[in-house]
C-alpha positions in Angstrom: -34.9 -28.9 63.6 -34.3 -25.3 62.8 -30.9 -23.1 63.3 -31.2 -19.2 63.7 -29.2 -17.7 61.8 -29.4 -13.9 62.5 -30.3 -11.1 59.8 -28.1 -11.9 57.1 -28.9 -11.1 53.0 -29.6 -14.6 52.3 -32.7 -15.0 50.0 -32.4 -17.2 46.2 -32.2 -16.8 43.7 -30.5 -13.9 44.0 -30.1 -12.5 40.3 -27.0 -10.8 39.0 -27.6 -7.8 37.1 -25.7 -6.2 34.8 -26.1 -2.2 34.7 -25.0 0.0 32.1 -25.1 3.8 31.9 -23.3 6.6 29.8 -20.8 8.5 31.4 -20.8 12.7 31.2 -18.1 12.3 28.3 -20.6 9.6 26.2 -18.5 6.5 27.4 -20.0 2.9 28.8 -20.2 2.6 32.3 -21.3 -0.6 33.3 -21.3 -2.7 37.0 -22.6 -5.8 38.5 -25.4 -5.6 41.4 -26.8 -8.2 42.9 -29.4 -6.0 45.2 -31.7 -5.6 42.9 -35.2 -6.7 41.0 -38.9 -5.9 40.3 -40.4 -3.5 42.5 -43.5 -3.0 40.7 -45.7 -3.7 37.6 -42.9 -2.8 34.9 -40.9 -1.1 37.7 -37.1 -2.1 39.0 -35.5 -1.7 41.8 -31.6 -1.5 43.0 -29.9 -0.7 46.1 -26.5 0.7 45.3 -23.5 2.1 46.6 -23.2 6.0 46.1 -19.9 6.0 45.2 -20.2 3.5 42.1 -19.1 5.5 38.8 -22.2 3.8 37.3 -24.2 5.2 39.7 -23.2 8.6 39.3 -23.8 7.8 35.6 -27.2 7.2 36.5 -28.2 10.1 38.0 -26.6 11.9 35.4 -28.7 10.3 32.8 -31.5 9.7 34.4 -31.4 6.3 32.5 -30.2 2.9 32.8 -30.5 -0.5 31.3 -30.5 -3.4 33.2 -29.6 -6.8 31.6 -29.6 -10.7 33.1 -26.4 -11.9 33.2 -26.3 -15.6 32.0 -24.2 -18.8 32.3 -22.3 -18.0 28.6 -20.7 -14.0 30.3 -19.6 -15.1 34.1 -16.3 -13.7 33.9 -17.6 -10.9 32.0 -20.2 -10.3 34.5 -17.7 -10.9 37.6 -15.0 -8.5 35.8 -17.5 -5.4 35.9 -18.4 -6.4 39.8 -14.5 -6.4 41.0 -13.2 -3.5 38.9 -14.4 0.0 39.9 -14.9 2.3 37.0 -13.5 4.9 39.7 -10.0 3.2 39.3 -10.1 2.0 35.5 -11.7 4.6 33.3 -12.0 2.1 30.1 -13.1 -0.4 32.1 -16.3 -1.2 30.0 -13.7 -1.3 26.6 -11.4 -3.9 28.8 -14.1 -6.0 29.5 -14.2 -7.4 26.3 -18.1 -6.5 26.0 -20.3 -4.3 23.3 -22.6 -2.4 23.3 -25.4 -0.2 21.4 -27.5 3.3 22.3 -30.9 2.1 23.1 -33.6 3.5 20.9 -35.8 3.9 23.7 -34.3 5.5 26.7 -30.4 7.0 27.1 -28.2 4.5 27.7 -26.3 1.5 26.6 -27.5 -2.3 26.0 -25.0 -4.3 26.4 -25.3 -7.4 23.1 -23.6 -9.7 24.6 -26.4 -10.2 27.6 -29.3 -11.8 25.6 -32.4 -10.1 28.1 -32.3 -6.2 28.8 -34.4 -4.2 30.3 -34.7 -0.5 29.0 -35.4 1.8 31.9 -36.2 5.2 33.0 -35.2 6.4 36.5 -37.7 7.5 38.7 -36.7 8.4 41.8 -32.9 7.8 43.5 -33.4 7.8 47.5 -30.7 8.3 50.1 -31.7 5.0 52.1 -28.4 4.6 54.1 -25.1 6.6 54.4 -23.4 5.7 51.5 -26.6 4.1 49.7 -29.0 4.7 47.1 -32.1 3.0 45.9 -32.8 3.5 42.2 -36.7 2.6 41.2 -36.7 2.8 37.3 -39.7 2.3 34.8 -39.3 -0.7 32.6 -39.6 1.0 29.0 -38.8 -1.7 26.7 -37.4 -5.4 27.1 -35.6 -6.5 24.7 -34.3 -10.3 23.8 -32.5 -12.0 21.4 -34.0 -14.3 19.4 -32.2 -17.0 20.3 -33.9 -17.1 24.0 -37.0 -17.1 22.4 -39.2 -19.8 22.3 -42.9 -19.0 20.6 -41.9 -15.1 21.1 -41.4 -15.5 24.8 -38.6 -15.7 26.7 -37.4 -19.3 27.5 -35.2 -19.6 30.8 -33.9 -22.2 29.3 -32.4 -20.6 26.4 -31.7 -17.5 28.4 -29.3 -19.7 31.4 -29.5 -16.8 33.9 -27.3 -17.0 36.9 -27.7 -16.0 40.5 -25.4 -15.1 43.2 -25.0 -16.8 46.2 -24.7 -14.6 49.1 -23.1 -17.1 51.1 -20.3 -18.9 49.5 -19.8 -15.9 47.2 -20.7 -18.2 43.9 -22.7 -17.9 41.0 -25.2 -21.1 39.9 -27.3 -21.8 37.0 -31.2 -21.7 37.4 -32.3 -25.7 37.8 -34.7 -27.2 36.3 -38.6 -26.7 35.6 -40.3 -28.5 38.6 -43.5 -27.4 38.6 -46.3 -24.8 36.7 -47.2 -21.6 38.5 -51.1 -20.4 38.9 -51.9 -24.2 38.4 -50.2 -27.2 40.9 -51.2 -25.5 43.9 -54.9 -25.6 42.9 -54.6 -29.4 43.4 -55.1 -28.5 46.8 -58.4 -26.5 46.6 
């Protein structure tokens, strides 16, 4: 038997990203949003609030980096969710975090997240009062070695979390349970 539940913003794994932006003055501006993933072949997309200091950073900049926040950074990741850049100007230096000037596009990766995505903003629309969407061209990824495995990335190593939209938690990714492009043809 099946419950209706109503339109709610319930879909897993939801991931939590970690954006990071340069303020006017050359500072770190960084936030958590969970509204957000691939839009498009080496394309991103994020819905955000207007008002965010990040997102202002954004538009300024024209450039963001977007990195995976994983299992080893949850208060890390949490801290830059519940404290407004609006209200704490260091915010970024209080969080404990590092970061270094991408060489490929005009903002910040953060070292401490292992996976980063390098990104060029394309277009910021007005979807909502008070909301944006951001779509931004993927220019570089960049990893760590240590959540490499044979030069890939190994979700494993990397121990991503997502948010739960419902209880307000954040959860490790499970376990492998099955290979993509190749179970289902057991069926053909």
């Amino acid at each position: 038997m099946r419950k209706d539940l109503g339109a709610k913003t319930i879909l897993y794994p939801m991931p939590v990203l970690i954006l990071a932006a340069y303020r006017e003055d050359g500072r770190v501006d960084a936030m958590n949003a969970a509204w957000g993933g691939i839009a498009n072949t080496n394309q991103v997309c994020i819905c955000l609030s207007s008002d965010h200091a990040t997102t202002k950073s954004i538009a300024a900049r024209k450039a963001l980096t977007v990195s995976v926040a994983d299992a080893a950074h949850t208060v890390e990741a949490d801290y830059l969710g519940v404290c407004s850049g609006n209200d704490v100007p260091d915010k970024f230096e209080k969080s404990g975090l590092h970061a270094v000037r991408s060489e490929n596009v005009d903002a910040p990766v953060i070292r401490e997240f292992p996976l980063t995505l390098e990104c060029r903003v394309s277009s910021i629309d007005d979807i909502s009062e008070g909301t944006v969407r951001v779509v931004a061209d993927i220019v570089n990824v960049s990893a760590d070695e240590g959540i490499l495995t044979d030069g890939k990335v190994d979700i494993s190593k990397l121990d991503p979390i997502t948010y739960d939209t419902v209880s307000h938690g954040y959860f490790r990714i499970g376990e492998r349970v099955g290979n993509a492009f190749s179970d289902g043809k057991r069926l053909m």
